[in-house]
N, C-alpha and C positions, 0 to 999 in steps of 0.2 A: 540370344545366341550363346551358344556352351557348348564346351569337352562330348563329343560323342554324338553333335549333329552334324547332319549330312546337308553339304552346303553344294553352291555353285557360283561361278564368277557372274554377278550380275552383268544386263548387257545395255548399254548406254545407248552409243551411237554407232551407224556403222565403223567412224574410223576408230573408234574403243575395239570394237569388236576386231576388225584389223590387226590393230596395235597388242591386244591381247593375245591374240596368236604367234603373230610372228614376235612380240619380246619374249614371251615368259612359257609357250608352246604349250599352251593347253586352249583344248579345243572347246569350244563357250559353251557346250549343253553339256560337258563333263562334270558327274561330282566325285567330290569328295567329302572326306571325315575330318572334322576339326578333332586335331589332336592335341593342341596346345591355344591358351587365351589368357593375354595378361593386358588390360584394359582392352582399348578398342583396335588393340591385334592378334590377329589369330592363326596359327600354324595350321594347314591345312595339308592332308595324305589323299595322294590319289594314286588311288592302288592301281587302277587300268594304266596306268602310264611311269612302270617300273617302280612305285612307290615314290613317285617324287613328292615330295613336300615343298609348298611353297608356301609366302609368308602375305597375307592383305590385310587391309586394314577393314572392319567389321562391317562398314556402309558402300562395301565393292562387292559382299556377298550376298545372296538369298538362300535363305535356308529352305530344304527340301521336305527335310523331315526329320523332328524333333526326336533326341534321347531323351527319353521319359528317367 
């Protein structure tokens, strides 16, 4: 995982996927762009949802599709 891949909030269990909505309000098949990584955290932009930026730790995501 690195600067400039397109990630998504992996999804656990239903009450993960719950909790992932209503705490932090993004919706589980949303991606975004990792725009910052400094060990196993990654600043993540999701541009469909006002550019928000939110912060997880690297084994909550699935990457979608690698920056070469």
């Amino acid at each position: 995982m690195k600067v400039g891949d397109l990630v998504r909030v992996k999804r656990h269990i239903d009450f993960y996927e719950h909790a992932t909505q209503k705490t932090i309000n993004i919706p589980m098949n949303e991606i975004g762009i990792i725009i910052q990584k400094k060990g196993d955290a990654c600043s993540v932009l999701f541009s469909s949802l006002d550019n928000d930026v939110k912060s997880f730790l690297e084994k909550h995501l699935e990457v979608i599709s690698e920056n070469n």
